[in-house]
C-alpha positions as CSV (number, residue, x, y, z in Angstrom):
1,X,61.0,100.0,119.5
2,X,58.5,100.7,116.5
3,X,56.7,98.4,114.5
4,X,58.7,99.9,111.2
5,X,62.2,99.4,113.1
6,X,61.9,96.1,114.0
7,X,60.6,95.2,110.1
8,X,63.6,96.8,109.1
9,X,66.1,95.4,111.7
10,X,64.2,91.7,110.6
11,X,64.4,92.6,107.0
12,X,68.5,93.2,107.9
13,X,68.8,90.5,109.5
14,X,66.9,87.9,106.8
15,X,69.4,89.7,104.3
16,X,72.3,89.2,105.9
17,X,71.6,85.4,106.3
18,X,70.7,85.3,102.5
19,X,73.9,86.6,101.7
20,X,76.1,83.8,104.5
21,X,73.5,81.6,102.5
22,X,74.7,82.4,99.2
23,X,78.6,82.4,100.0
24,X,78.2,79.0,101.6
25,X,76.4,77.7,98.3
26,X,79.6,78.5,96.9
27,X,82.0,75.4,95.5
28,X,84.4,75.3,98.5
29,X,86.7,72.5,99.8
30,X,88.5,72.3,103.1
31,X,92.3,73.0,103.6
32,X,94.0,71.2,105.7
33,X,97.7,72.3,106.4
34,X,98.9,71.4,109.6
35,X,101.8,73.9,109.0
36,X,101.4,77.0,108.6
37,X,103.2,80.6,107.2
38,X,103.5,82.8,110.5
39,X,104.3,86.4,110.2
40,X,107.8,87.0,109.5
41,X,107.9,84.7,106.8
42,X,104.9,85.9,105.0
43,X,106.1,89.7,105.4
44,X,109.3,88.5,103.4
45,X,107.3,86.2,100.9
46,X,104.8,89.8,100.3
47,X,108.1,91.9,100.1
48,X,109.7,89.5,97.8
49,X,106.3,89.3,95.2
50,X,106.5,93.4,95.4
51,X,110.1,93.8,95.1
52,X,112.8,92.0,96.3
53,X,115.5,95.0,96.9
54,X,116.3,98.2,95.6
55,X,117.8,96.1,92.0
56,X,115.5,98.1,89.0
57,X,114.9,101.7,90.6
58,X,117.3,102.8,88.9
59,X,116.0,104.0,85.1
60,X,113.5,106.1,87.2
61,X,116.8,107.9,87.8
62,X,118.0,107.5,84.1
63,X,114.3,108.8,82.7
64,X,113.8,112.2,84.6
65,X,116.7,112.8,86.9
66,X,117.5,112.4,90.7
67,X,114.4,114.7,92.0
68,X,111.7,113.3,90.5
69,X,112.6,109.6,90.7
70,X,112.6,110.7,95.0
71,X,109.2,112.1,94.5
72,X,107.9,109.1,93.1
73,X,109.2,106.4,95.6
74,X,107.8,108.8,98.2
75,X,104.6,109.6,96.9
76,X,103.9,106.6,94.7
77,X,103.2,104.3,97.4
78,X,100.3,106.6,98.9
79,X,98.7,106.2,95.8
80,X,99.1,102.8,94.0
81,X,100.7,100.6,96.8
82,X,98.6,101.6,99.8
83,X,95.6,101.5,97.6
84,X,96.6,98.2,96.2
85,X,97.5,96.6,99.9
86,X,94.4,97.6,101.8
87,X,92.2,95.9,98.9
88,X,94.6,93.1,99.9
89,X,94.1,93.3,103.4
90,X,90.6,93.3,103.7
91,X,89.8,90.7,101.0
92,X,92.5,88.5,102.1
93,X,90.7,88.5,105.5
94,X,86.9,88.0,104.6
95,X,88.0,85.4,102.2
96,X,91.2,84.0,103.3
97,X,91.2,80.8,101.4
98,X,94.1,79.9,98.1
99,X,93.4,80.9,95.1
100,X,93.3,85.0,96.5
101,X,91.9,87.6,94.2
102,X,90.3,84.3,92.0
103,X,88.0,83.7,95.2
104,X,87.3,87.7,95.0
105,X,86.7,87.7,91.6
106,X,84.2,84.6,91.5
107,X,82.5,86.0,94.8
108,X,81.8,89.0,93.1
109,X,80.5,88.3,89.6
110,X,80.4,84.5,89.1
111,X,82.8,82.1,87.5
112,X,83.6,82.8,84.7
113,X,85.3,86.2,85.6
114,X,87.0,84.2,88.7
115,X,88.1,81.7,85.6
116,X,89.0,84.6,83.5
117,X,90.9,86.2,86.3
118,X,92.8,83.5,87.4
119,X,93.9,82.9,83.7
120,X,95.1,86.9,83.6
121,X,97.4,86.5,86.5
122,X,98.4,83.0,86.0
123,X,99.8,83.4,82.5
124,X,101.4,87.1,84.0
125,X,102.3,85.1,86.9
126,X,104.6,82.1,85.0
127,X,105.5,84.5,82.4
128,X,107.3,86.9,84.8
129,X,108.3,83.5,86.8
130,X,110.3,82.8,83.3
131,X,112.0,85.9,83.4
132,X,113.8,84.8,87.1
133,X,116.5,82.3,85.6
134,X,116.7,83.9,82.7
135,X,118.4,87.0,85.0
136,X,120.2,84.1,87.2
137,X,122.0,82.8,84.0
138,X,122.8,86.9,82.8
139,X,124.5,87.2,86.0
140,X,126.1,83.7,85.9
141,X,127.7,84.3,82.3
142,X,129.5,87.5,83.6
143,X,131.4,84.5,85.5
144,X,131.1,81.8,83.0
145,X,131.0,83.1,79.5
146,X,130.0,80.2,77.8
147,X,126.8,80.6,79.5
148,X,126.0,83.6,77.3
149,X,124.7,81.6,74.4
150,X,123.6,78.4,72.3
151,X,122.9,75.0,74.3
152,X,125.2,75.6,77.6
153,X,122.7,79.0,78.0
154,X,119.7,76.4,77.0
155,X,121.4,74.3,79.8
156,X,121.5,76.9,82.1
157,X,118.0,78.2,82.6
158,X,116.2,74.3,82.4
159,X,118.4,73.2,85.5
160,X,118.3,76.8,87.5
161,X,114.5,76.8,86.8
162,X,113.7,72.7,87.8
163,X,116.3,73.5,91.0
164,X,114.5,76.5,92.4
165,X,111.2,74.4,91.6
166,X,112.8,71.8,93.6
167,X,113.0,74.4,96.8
168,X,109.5,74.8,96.5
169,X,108.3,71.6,96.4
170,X,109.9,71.6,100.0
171,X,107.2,73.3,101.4
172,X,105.8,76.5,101.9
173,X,107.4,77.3,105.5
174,X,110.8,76.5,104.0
175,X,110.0,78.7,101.6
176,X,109.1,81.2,103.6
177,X,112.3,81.0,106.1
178,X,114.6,81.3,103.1
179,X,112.7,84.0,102.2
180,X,113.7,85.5,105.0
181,X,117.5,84.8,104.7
182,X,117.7,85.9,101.2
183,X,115.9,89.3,101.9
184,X,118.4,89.9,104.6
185,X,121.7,88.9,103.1
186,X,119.9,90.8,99.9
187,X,119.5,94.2,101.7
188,X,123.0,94.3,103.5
189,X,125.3,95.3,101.0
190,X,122.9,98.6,100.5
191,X,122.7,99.5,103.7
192,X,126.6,98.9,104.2
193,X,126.8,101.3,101.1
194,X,124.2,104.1,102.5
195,X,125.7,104.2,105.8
196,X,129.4,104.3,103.9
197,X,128.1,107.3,101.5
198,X,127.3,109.6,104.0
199,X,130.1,111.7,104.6
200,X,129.7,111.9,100.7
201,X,126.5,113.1,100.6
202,X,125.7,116.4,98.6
203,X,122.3,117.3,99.4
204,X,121.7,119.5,96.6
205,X,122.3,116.3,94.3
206,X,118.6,115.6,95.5
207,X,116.9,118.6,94.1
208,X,118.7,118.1,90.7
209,X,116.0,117.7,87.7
210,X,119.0,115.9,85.1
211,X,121.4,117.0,83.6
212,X,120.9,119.4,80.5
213,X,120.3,117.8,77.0
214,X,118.7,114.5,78.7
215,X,115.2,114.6,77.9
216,X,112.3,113.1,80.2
217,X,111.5,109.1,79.5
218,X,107.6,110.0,81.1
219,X,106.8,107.0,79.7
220,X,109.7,104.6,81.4
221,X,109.8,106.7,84.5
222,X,106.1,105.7,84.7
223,X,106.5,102.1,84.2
224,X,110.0,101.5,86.7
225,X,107.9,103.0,89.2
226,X,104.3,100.9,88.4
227,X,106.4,97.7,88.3
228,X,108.9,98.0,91.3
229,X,106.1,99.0,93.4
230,X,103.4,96.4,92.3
231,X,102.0,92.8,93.0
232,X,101.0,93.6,96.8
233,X,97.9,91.2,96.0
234,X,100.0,87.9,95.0
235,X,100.7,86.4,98.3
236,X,96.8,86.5,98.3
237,X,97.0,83.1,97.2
238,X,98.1,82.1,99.9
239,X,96.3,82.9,102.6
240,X,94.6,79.4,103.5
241,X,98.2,78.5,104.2
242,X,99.0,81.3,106.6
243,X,98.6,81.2,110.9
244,X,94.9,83.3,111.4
245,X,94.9,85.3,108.1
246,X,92.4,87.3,109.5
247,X,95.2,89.1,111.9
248,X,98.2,88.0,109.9
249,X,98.0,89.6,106.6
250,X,97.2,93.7,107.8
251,X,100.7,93.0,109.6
252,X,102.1,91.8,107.4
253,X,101.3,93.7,104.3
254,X,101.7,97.0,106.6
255,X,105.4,95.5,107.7
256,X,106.1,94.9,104.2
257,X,105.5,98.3,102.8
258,X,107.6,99.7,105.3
259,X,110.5,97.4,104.3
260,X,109.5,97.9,100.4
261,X,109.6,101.6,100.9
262,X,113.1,102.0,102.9
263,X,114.3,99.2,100.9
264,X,114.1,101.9,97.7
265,X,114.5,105.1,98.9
266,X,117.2,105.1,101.3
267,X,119.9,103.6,98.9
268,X,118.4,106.0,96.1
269,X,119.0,108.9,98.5
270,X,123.0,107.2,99.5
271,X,123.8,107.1,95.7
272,X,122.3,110.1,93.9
273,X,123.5,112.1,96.9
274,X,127.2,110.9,97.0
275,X,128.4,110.7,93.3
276,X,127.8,113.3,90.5
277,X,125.1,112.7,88.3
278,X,125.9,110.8,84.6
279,X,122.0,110.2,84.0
280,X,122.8,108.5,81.4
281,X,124.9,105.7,83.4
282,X,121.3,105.2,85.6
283,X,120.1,102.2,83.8
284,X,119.5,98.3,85.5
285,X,122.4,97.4,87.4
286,X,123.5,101.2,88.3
287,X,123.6,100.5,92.0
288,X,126.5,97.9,91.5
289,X,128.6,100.4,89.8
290,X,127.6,102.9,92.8
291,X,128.6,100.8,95.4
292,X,132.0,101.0,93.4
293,X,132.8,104.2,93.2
294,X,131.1,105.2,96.5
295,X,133.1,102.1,98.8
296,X,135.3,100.1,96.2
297,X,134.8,97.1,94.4
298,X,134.1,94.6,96.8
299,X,131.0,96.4,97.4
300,X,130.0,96.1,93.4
301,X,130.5,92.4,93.6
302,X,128.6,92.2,97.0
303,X,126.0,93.6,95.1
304,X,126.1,91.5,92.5
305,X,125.9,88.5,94.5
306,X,122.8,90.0,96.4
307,X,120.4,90.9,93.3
308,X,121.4,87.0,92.2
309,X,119.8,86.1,95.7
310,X,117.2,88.2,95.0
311,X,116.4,86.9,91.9
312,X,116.1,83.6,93.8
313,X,113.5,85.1,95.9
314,X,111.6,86.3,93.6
315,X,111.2,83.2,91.7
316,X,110.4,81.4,94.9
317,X,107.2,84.1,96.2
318,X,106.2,84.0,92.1
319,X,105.9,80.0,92.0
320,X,104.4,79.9,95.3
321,X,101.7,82.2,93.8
322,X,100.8,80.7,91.2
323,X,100.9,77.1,92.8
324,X,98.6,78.1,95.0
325,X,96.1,79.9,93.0
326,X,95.8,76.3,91.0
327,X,94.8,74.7,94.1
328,X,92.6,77.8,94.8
329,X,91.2,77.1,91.4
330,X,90.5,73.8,92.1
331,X,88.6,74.4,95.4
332,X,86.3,76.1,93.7
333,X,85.5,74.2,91.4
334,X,86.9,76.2,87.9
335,X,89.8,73.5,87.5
336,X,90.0,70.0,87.9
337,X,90.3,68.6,91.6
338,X,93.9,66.8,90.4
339,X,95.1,70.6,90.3
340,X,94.7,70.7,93.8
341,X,96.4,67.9,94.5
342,X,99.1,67.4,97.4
343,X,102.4,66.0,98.1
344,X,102.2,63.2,100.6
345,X,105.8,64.6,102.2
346,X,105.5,68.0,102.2
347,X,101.7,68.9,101.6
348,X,102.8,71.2,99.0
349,X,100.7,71.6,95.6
350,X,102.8,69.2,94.0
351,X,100.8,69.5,90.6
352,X,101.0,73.4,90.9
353,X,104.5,73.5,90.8
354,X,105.1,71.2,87.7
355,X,102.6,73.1,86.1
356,X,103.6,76.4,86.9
357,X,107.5,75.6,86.1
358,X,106.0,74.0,82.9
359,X,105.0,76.7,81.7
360,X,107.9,78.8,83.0
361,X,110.1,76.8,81.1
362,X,108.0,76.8,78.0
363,X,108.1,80.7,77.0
364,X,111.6,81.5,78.6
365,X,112.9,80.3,75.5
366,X,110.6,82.5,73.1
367,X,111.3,86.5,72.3
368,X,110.8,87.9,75.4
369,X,110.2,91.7,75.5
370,X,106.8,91.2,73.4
371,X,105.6,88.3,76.1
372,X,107.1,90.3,79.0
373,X,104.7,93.2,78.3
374,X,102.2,90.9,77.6
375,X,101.9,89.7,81.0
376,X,102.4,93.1,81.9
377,X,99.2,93.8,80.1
378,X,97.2,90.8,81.3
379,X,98.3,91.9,85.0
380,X,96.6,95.1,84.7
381,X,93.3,93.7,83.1
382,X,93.2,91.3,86.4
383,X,94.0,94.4,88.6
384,X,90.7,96.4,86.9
385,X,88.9,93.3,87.6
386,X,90.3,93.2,91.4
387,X,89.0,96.6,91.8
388,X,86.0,95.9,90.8
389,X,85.6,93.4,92.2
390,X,86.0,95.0,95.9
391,X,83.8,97.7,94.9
392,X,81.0,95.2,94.2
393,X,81.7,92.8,97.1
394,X,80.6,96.1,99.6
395,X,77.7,96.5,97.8
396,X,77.0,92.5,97.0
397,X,77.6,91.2,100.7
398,X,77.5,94.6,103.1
399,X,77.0,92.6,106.1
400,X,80.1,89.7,105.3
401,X,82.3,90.0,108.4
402,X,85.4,91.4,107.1
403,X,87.9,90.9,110.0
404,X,90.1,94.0,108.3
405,X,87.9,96.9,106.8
406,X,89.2,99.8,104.9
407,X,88.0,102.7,107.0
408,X,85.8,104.7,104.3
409,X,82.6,104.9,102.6
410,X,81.8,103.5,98.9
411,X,82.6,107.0,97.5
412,X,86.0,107.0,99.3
413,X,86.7,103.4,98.0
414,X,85.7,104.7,94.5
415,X,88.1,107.5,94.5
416,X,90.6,105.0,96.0
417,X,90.2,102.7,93.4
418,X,90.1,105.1,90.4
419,X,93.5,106.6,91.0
420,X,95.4,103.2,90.8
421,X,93.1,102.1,87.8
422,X,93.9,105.4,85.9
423,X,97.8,104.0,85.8
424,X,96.6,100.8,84.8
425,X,94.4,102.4,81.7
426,X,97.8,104.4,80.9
427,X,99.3,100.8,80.8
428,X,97.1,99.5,78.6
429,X,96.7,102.1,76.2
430,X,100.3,103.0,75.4
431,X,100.9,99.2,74.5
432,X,102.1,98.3,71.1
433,X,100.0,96.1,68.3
434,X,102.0,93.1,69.2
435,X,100.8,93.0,72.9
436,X,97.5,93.9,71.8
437,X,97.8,90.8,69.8
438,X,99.3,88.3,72.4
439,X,97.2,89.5,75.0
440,X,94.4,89.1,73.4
441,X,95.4,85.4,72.4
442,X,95.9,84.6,76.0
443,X,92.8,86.4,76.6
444,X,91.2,84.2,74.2
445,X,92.8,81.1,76.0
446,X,91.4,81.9,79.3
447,X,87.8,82.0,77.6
448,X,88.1,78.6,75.7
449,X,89.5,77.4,78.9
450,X,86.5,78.2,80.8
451,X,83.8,76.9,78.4
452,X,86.2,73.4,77.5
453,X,86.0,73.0,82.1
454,X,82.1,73.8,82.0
455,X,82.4,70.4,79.0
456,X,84.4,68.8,81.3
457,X,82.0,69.0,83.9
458,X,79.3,68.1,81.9
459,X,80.8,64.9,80.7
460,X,82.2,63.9,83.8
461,X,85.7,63.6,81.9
462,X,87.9,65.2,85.2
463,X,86.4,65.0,89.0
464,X,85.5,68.7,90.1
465,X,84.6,70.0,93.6
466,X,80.7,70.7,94.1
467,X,80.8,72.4,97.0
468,X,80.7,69.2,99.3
469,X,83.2,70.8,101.8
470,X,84.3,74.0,103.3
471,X,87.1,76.1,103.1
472,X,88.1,76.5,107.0
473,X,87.6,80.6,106.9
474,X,83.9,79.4,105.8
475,X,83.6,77.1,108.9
476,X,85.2,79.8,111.4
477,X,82.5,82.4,110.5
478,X,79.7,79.9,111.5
């Protein structure tokens, strides 16, 4: 070996220790969980903070007809979801600890971007939580009309929201299980109804473009398909609760793309294929009335039932989420250590869930659309952050052992990344003034909140980490 190769292979090597040196300077405290997510439930929590079931394909339908809303469950996933889930993957393994794409963020550029990004997707996070009962009770006052307004709907939503709190307090693996159940039961009457429809099936219904006089919705067709195929990054937060992260979360994330992707397509296929198109009928809630007219209406009510489970999963992956990005928060040091506290029963984040349903509860009662898209708004700022933030990291820490590594070099991860960020820029710029506005009130919150925690610290007023303890991904690379 030459003189000049072994100064560079020392040089390497001094800078790869510099950077371990620098990650372990970073606040960190240890996780102790003794149990733990294992793969099947974590594939159903991912599929549940992604989508939940086929419920809300169906104004891609409605915007630009039966052929294009195909393409775009076919080919949308190679370019948003796939993109979004390997950034997932291979963060999620060189830094599986809670708190997710906050740990990425704070890696990458410091603090107060990990602050500012786990304000982003927490406020997107509960706000989207809100929307959970709010679809329970809808369903509920089909039933029960006098759920439908005034104090019995007020009613309603606050015991629905602190019950399905309740669940999750329970623990993380219970969670997880009925997860698991939910999905299942959730997914049965479509594929009763796909397998039922296809001696019905027209094939030439798939080709169809609408029907004449319907004009293209690019604009909602663009959106139904951003947000039934998004969120692959949420049950990121999670990952210092899950059996070896490092081999979990590729399987898991891979096995829940497959069951995302099948989940929409195949019952799109069994009911654009076996009834005549109305586009204008293809709005939320279609698939019921498919299952109708395609097996009777015991199917429709079957239905029914199963998107009011999957509301309940949904709420249940969302809390989890944000819970845990809290504690995350707090093991780094941006929150108070309290926010990371722990139930003595179930070792749950006990002080994550109040908060979290807290806040659910406290905009679920405000005008929603504006705050909806709001959160919509805020979820794509954190998602041009998350990017960047796994550009950076390659560059920043090159020789970080990254237990999952997407197979290409920085100008494939570039041209990875800028596809999925050019929807997100569409998102932003075709929002109205009044989510410019809230957005950029909740943006302003999330900066406040930084600088009031740095005061905090400074006048010792809460008890913060400082980096006295590991995270347990920090003592397994040692």
């Amino acid at each position: 070996m030459s003189m000049g190769a072994s100064d560079s292979s020392t040089s390497s090597q001094s800078l790869i220790e510099h950077q371990q040196q620098e990650l372990e300077s970073q606040p960190q405290i240890t996780t102790k969980n003794p149990k733990k997510l294992a793969l099947i439930p974590l594939v159903f929590l991912i599929y549940f903070e992604v989508s939940g079931g086929p419920y809300g394909e169906e104004p891609a339908v409605g915007a630009a007809g039966p052929l294009f809303a195909i393409l775009g469950f076919l080919i949308f996933p190679f370019i948003w979801s796939i993109p979004e889930a390997l950034v997932t993957a291979e963060l999620a393994t060189a830094f599986p600890g809670n708190g997710g794409f906050v740990i990425w963020a704070h890696q990458a550029f410091g603090p107060f971007w990990g602050s500012l990004m786990g304000s982003w997707k927490f406020l997107s996070g509960v706000i989207n939580l809100a929307s959970y009962p709010i679809l329970c009770v809808d369903y509920l006052k089909l039933v029960i009309p006098i759920f439908s307004s005034g104090l019995p709907r007020f009613f309603a939503i606050f015991v629905s929201t602190v019950v399905l709190s309740c669940l999750n307090y329970s623990g993380l693996s219970i969670v997880g299980y009925t997860a698991v159940g939910l999905g299942i039961v959730s997914l049965c009457p479509f594929i009763v109804m796909s397998l039922v429809a296809i001696p019905k099936i027209d094939p030439s219904r798939w080709i169809s473009l609408g029907q004449k006089g319907v004009e293209k919705d690019w604009t909602l067709y663009i959106n139904t398909l951003f947000w039934n195929l998004n969120f692959w990054d949420n049950a990121s937060t999670l990952a210092g609760e899950v059996e070896q992260p490092q081999k979990m979360y590729p399987k898991a994330l891979f096995s829940a793309g497959i069951l995302t992707c099948l989940g929409y397509i195949v019952p799109l296929l069994a009911a654009t294929g076996a009834i005549p198109l109305e586009q204008e009928d293809w709005v939320d809630g279609y698939l019921a009335s498919a299952g109708e007219v395609i097996a009777g209406k015991w199917l429709k009510y079957w239905i029914e039932i199963g998107a009011v489970l999957s509301v309940i999963g949904l709420f249940e992956a969302q809390l989890s989420s944000c819970a845990y990005q809290l504690l995350g928060m707090a093991d780094l040091g941006i929150s108070p250590l309290i926010f990371g506290s722990r139930s003595k029963w179930f070792n749950t984040p006990w002080l994550g869930i109040l908060i979290s349903t807290v806040f659910a509860l406290s905009v679920s009662y405000l005008d929603f659309a504006d705050i909806i898209s709001s959160a919509n708004f805020l979820y794509s700022l954190g998602m041009l952050l998350e990017f960047a933030s796994f550009l950076w990291l390659r560059v920043k820490f090159p020789g970080l052992g990254r237990p999952f590594k997407v197979p290409m070099g920085m100008r494939g991860l570039i041209v990875m990344c800028l596809i999925p960020s050019g929807f997100l820029v569409y998102v932003l710029a075709v929002a109205t003034k009044a989510v410019y506005l809230v957005s950029a009130l909740m943006t302003l919150f999330g900066i406040v909140w930084y600088f009031f925690m740095n005061l905090c610290k400074s006048k010792m007023w809460f008890e913060f980490n400082k980096g006295e303890q590991k995270l347990e991904y920090e003592d397994m690379s040692e």
